[in-house]
C-alpha positions as CSV (number, residue, x, y, z in Angstrom):
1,X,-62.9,-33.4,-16.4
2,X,-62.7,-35.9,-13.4
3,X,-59.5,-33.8,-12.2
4,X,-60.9,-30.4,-12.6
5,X,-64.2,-32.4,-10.0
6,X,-61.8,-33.3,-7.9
7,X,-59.7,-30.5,-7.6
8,X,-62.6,-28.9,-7.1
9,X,-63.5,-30.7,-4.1
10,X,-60.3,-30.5,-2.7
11,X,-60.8,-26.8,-2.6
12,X,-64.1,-27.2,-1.4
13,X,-63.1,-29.2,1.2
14,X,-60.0,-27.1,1.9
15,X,-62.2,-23.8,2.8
16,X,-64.4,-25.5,4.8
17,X,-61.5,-26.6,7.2
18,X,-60.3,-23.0,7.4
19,X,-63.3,-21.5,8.1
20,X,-63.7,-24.1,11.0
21,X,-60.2,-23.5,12.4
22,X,-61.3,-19.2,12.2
23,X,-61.8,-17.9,15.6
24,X,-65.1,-18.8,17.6
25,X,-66.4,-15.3,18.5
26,X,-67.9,-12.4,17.3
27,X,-66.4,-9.1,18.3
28,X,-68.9,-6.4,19.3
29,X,-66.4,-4.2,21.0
30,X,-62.7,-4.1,21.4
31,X,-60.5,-1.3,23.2
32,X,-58.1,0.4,21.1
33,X,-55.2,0.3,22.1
34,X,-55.3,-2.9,24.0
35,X,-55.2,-1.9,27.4
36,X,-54.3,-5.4,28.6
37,X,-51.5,-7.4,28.3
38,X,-49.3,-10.3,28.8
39,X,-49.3,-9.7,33.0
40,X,-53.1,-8.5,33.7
41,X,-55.3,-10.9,35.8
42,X,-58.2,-11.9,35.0
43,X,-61.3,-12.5,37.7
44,X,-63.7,-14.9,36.0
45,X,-67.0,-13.9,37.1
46,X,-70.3,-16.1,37.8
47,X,-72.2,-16.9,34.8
48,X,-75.5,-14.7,34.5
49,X,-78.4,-15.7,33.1
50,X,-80.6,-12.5,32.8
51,X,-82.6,-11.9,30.2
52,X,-82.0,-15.6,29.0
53,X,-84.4,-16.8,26.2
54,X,-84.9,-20.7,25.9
55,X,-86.2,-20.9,22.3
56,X,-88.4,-18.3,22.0
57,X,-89.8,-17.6,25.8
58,X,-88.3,-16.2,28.6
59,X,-86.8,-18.4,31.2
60,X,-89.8,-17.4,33.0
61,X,-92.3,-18.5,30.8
62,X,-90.7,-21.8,29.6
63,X,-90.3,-22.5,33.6
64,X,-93.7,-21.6,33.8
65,X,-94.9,-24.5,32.3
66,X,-92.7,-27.1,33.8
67,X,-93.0,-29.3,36.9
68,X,-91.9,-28.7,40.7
69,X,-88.8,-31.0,39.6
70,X,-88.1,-29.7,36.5
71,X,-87.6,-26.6,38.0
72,X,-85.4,-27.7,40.7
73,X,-83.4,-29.5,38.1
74,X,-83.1,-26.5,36.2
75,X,-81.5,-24.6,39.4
76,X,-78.6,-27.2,39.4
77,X,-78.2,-27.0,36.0
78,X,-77.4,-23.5,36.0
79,X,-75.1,-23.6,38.8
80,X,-73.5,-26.5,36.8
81,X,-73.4,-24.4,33.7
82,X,-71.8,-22.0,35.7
83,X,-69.1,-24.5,37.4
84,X,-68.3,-25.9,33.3
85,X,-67.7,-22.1,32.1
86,X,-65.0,-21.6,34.9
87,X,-63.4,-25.7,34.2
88,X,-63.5,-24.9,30.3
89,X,-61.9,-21.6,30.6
90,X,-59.4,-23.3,33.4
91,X,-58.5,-25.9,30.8
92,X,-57.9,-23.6,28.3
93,X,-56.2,-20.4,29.9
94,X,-52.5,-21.4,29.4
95,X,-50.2,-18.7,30.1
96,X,-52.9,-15.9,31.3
97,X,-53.0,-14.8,34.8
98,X,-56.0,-15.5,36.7
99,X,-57.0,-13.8,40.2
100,X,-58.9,-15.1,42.9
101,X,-60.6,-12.2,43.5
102,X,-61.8,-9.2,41.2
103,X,-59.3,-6.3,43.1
104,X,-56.8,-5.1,40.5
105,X,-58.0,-7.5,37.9
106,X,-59.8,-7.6,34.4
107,X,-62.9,-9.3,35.1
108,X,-64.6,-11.8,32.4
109,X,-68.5,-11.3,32.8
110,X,-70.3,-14.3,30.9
111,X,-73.6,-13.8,30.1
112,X,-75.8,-17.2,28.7
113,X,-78.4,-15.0,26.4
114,X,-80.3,-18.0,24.2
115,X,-80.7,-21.8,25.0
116,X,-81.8,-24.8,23.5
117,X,-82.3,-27.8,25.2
118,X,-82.1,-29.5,22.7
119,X,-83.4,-33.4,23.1
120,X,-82.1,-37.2,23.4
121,X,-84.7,-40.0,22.4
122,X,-82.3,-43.1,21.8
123,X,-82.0,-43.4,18.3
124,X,-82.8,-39.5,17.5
125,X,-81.2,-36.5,18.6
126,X,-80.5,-32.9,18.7
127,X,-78.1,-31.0,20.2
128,X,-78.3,-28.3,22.7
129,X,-76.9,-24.6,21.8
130,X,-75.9,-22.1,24.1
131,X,-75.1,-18.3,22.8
132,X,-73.3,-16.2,25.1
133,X,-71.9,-12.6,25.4
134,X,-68.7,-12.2,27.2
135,X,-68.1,-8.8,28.5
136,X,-64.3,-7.9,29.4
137,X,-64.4,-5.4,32.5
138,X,-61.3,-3.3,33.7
139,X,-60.4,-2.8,37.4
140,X,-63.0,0.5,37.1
141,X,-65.7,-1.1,35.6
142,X,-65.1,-0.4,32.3
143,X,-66.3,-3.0,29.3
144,X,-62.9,-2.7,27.3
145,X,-63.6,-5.9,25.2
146,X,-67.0,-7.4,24.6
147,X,-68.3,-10.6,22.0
148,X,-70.0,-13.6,20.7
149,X,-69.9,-16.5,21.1
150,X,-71.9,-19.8,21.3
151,X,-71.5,-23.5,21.3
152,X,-73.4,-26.3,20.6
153,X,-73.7,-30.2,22.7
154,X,-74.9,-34.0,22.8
155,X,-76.1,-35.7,25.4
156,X,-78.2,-37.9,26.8
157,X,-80.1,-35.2,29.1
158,X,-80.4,-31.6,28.9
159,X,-78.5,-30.8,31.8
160,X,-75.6,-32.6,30.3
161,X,-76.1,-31.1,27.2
162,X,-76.3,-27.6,29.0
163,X,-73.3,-28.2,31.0
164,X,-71.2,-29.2,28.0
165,X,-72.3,-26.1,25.9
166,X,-70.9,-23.7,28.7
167,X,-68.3,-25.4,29.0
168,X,-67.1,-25.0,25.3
169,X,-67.7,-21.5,25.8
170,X,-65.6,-21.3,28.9
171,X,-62.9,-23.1,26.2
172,X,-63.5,-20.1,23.7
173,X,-63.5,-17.1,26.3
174,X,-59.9,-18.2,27.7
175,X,-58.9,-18.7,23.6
176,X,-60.1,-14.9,22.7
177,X,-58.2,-13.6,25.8
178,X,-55.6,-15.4,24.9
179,X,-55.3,-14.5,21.1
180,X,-56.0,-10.5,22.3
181,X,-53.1,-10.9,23.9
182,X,-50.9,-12.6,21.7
183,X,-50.1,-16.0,23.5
């Protein structure tokens, strides 16, 4: 009896790992046949943020009801998210090729769709989450490849928080590349 609970467990326990270790990404489109490979570039493109909900408003009408400095803040946290999505994927793109420039290159179009902040009141907590879609592009404009993806952050404000979500997803885009491509 007390095996048969803890072999039980041990299975229990055993999926759970896996499904952690699966892939972080949903794919909503994918080229067939593969019309990348081991030696195409990739351009990482700025972040976007259009059409971004924050809970259940529009950007617009969450900044709508914020302060002078909150919205300022808010600026310099996006262009921080944005700076995290291009570190995370740096740290993480291994053997791909990336370009400087978009000419002759794949580009990887991040868009930030859904955030929330999120909060940090010393002894309670909740983390941010960020869900992005990462479009693909070929060198004529194409979307060969796109998915899902999304990531979730402490901290003790929400521009950290932010900044560490996109920067997870920065990690996962250069990990799907990566695994399209066999590296």
């Amino acid at each position: 009896m007390v095996r048969n609970a803890i072999r039980s467990a041990l299975l229990a326990s055993s999926l759970l790992l896996l499904a952690a270790c699966g892939p972080h990404w949903t794919v909503v489109k994918q080229a067939t046949p593969n019309p990348m490979s081991r030696s195409t570039s990739f351009f990482v493109a700025p972040v976007s943020f259009d059409g971004l909900r924050v809970g259940e408003k529009t950007e617009f009408e969450w900044m709508s009801e914020k302060s002078d400095d909150t919205r300022a803040s808010w600026k310099g946290d996006k262009a921080g998210m944005n700076d995290e999505f291009v570190e995370g994927f740096g740290d993480a793109h291994g053997p791909l090729v990336v370009a400087g420039a978009p000419n002759g290159a794949f580009t990887v179009r991040p868009r930030f769709v859904r955030y929330e902040p999120g909060f940090y009141a010393g002894v309670v907590s909740g983390n941010a989450e960020v869900d992005a879609t990462i479009d693909v592009v070929d060198p004529a404009g194409n979307v060969v490849d796109e998915f899902e993806t999304s990531a979730q952050a402490s901290g003790f404000s929400a521009g950290e928080r932010a900044r560490n979500c996109a920067h997870a997803i920065g990690i996962t885009a250069a990990k799907y590349l990566r695994a399209r491509l066999g590296m």
